[in-house]
C-alpha positions in Angstrom: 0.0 0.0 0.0 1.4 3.1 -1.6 2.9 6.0 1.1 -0.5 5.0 2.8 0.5 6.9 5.8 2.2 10.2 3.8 -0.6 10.9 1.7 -3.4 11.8 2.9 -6.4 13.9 1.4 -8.8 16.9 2.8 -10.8 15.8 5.4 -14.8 15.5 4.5 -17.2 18.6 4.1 -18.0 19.0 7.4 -21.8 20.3 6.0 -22.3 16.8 4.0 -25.3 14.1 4.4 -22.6 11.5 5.5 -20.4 13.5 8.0 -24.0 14.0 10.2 -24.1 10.3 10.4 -22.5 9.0 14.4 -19.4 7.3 14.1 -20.9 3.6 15.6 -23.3 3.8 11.9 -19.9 4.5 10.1 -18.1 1.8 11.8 -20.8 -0.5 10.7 -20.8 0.3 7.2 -17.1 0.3 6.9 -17.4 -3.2 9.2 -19.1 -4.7 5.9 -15.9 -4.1 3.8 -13.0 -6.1 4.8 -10.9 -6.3 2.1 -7.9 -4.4 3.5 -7.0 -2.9 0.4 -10.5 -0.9 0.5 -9.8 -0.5 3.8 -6.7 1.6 3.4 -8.6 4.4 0.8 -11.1 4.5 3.6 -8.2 5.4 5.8 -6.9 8.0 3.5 -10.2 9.7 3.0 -10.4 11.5 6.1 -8.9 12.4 10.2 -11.9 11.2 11.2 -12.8 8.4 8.5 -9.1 7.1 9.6 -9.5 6.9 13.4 -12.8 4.9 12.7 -11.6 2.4 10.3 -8.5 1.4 12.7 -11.7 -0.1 14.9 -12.7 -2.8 12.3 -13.1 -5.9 13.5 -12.9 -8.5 10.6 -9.9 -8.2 7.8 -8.8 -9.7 4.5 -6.4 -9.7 2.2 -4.1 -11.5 -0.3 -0.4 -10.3 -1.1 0.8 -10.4 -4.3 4.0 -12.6 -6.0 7.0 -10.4 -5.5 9.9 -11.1 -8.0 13.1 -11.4 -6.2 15.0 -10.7 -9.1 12.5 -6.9 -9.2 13.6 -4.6 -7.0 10.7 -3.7 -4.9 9.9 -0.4 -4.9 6.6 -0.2 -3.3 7.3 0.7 0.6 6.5 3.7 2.8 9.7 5.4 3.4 9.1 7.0 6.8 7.5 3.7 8.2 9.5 0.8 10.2 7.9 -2.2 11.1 8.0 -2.1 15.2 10.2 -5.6 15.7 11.8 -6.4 12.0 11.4 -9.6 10.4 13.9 -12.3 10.4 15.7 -12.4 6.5 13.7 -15.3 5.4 10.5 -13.8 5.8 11.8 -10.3 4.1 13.1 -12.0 1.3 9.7 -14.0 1.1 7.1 -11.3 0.5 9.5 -7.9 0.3 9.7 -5.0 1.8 6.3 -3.8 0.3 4.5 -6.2 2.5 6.4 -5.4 5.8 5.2 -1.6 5.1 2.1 -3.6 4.5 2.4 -5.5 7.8 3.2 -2.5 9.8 -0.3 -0.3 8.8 -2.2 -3.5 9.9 -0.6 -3.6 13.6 -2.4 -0.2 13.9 -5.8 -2.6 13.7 -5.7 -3.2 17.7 -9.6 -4.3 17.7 -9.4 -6.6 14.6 -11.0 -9.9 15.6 -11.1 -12.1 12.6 -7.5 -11.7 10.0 -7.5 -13.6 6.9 -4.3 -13.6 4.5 -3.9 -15.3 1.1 -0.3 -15.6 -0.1 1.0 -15.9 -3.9 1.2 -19.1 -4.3 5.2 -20.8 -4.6 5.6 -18.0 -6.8 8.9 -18.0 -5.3 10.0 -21.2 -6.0 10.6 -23.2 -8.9 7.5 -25.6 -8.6 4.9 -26.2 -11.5 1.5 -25.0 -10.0 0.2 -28.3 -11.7 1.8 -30.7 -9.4 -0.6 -32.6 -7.0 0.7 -32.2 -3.6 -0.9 -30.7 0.1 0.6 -30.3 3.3 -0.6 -29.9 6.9 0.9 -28.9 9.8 0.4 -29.2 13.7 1.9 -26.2 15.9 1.4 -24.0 18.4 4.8 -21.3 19.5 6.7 -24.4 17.8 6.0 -26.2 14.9 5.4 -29.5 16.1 5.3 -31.6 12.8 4.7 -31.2 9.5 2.8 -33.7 6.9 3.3 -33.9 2.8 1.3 -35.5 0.5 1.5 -36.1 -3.4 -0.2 -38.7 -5.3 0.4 -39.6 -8.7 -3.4 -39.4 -9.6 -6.5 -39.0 -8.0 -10.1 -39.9 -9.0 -13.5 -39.5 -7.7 -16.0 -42.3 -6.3 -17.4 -42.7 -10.4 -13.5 -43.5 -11.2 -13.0 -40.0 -13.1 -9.5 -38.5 -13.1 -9.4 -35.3 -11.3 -6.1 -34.7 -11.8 -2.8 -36.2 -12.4 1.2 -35.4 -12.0 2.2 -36.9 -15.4 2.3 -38.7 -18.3 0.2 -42.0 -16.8 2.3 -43.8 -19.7 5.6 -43.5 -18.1 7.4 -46.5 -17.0 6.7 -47.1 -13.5 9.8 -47.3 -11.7 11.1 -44.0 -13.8 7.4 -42.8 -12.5 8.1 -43.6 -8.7 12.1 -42.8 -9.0 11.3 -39.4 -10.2 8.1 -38.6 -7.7 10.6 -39.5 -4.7 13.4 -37.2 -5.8 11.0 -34.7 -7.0 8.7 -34.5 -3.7 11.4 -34.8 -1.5 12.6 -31.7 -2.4 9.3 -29.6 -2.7 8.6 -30.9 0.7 11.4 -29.4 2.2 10.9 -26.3 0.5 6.9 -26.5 1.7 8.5 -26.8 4.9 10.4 -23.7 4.4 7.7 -21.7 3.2 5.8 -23.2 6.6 8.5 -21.6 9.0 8.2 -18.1 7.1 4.2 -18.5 8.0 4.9 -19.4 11.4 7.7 -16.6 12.1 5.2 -14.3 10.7 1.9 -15.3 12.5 3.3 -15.4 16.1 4.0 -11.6 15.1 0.7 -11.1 14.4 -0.7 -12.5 17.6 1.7 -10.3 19.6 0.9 -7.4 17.6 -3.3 -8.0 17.4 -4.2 -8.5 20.8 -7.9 -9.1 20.1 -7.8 -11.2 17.6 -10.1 -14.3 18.4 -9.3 -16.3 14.5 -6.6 -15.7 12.0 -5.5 -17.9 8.9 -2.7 -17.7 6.6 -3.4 -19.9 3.2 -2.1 -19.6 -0.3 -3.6 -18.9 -3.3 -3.5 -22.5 -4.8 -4.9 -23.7 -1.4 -1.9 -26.3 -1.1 -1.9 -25.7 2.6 -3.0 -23.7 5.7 -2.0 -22.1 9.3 -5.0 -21.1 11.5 -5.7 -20.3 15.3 -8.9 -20.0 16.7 -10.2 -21.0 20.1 -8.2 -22.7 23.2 -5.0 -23.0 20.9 -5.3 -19.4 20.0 -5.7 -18.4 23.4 -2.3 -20.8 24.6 -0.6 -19.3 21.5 -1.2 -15.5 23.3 -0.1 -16.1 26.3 3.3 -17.6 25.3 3.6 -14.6 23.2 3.3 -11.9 25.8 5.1 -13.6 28.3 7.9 -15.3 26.1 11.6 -13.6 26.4 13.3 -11.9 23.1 15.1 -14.7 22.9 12.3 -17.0 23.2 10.1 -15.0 21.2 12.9 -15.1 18.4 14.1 -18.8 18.7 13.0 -20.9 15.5 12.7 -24.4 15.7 12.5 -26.7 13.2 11.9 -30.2 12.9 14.5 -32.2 12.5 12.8 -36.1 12.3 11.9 -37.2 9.1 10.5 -40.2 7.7 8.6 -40.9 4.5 7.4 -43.9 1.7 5.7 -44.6 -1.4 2.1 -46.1 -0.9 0.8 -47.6 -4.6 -2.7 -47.6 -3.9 -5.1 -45.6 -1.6 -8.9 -46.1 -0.9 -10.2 -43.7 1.0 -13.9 -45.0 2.1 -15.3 -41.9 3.3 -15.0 -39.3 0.3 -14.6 -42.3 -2.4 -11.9 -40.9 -3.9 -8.6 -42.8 -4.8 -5.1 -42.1 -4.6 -2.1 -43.9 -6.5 1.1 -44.1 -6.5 1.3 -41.9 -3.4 4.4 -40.2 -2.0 4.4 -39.4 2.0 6.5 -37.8 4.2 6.8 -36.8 8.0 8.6 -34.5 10.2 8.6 -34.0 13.7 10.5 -32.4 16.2 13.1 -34.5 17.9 11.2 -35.0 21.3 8.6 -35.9 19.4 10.4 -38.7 18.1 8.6 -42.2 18.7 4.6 -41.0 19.3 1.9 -40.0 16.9 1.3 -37.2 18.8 2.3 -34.7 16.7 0.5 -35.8 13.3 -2.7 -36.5 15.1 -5.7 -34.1 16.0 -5.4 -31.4 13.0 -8.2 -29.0 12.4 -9.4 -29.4 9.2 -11.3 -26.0 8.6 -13.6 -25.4 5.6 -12.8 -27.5 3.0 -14.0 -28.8 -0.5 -14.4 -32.1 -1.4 -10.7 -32.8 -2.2 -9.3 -31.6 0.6 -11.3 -33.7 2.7 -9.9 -36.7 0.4 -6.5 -35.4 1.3 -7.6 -34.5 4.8 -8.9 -38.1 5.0 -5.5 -39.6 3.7 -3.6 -38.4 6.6 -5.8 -39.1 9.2 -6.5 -42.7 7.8 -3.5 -44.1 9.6 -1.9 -45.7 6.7 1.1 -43.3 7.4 1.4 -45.5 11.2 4.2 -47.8 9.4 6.7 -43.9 9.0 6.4 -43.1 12.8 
């Protein structure tokens, strides 16, 4: 969001229809909006339009692919983000969404935060490739799950979609799909981490909020705290050290296979030629704990397939 906080226009005709009307209508009709980008012209419209849209309560979003290789001119030049953000997460999403990032910790009362990242525009990864992750965490990530089957088809044995060329030799098929999805798991991973870095920031800097997500664009994945966790995830915020508060851990256990077949008897859907992998932290190690019990949130009918994959217990034989 350009100089959102240099520019700034006249305030409103005091005599107009609209300026009569009480702030608390205002705030309701400005409640309906959301989208933050909307949100911010409000902002600039007015003093008074500007201290009433900083009490919204619900906000949305999506940030756009930044080229690394672009240099990224689109910050506010007298605005620094209150704690800055490790390296990883600046080179992520660039400096124009930290300037971004800082005009939304001025949202004190926002309840509900939504935010849609570019999806792996960052990374070398063909958006066609069939893959989801999930994640368990809290302060810490506690594990992390990959999936990517070959093909996938509904209950009437239609092909939804499909990673390749089904004519392929099938050990070249299932040599490749290992080496391939190893290493876009471990990038997923990465991209995870960033999320996680950036959300605890959030919850420190938002203290009202009551749900926030972070997704991508090609709905491959998803962080969100609502509820009980939410609530455990503030209070180890505000009353973590620095050092605490800026420790990353990562999981460090990994296991993973190659299942060839995968019924899943709930959604009908089937799965083949499956790559799986697992990581957990290290005192983690030996339990299911930490791939069990994930919320699922909304979903469509394929995520629930993939949902329904990891939680079938098939994956038992990698802890």
């Amino acid at each position: 969001m350009k100089n959102i906080v240099k520019y700034r226009k006249e305030d409103a005709d005091a005599s107009s229809p609209f300026s009569r009307l009480p702030d608390e209508i205002i705030l309701q009709i400005i409640n309906k909006l959301i989208d933050f980008k909307t949100l911010g012209f409000c902002y600039l419209v007015s003093k008074r339009f500007s201290s009433i849209v900083l009490q919204v309560d619900a906000i949305s979003f999506t940030v756009p692919f930044i080229d690394p290789n672009i240099p990224d001119k689109n910050t506010v030049d007298d605005v620094v983000p209150s704690r800055p953000f490790p390296p990883m997460v600046s080179s992520f999403f660039g400096e124009s969404f930290l300037s971004t990032y800082t005009f939304l910790s001025k949202f004190k009362g926002v309840k509900s935060l939504s935010i849609e990242l570019a999806s792996f525009g960052h990374r070398a990864i063909d958006n066609r490739c069939l893959f989801k992750w999930k994640v368990k965490f809290g302060n810490r990530i506690e594990s992390f799950m990959f999936l990517s089957p070959h093909s996938v088809y509904d209950k009437d044995g239609s092909s939804l979609s499909g990673n390749g060329d089904e004519e392929e030799e099938e050990n070249l098929v299932i040599h490749g799909m290992f080496r391939r999805n190893f290493e876009i798991s471990l990038q997923c991973l990465e991209d995870v981490i960033a999320w996680h870095i950036m959300l605890m920031d959030i919850v420190k800097d938002l203290p009202m909020l009551e749900e926030v997500s972070i997704t991508d664009s090609g709905r491959r994945g998803r962080l969100s705290l609502s509820g009980e966790k939410l609530i455990e995830v503030k209070e180890w915020v505000n009353s973590a050290s620095k050092a605490e508060f800026s420790r990353v851990e990562v999981p460090t256990v990994m296991s993973n296979g190659y299942i060839p077949l995968l019924k899943l008897p709930v959604s009908g859907y089937v799965m083949k030629e499956i790559y799986f992998g697992v990581m957990k932290m290290k005192d983690l190690e030996g339990g299911n704990d930490g791939v069990m019990s994930i919320e699922n949130g909304s979903e469509d009918k394929e995520e629930a397939a993939y949902t329904e994959a990891y939680e079938s217990g098939t994956y038992a034989k990698f802890n």
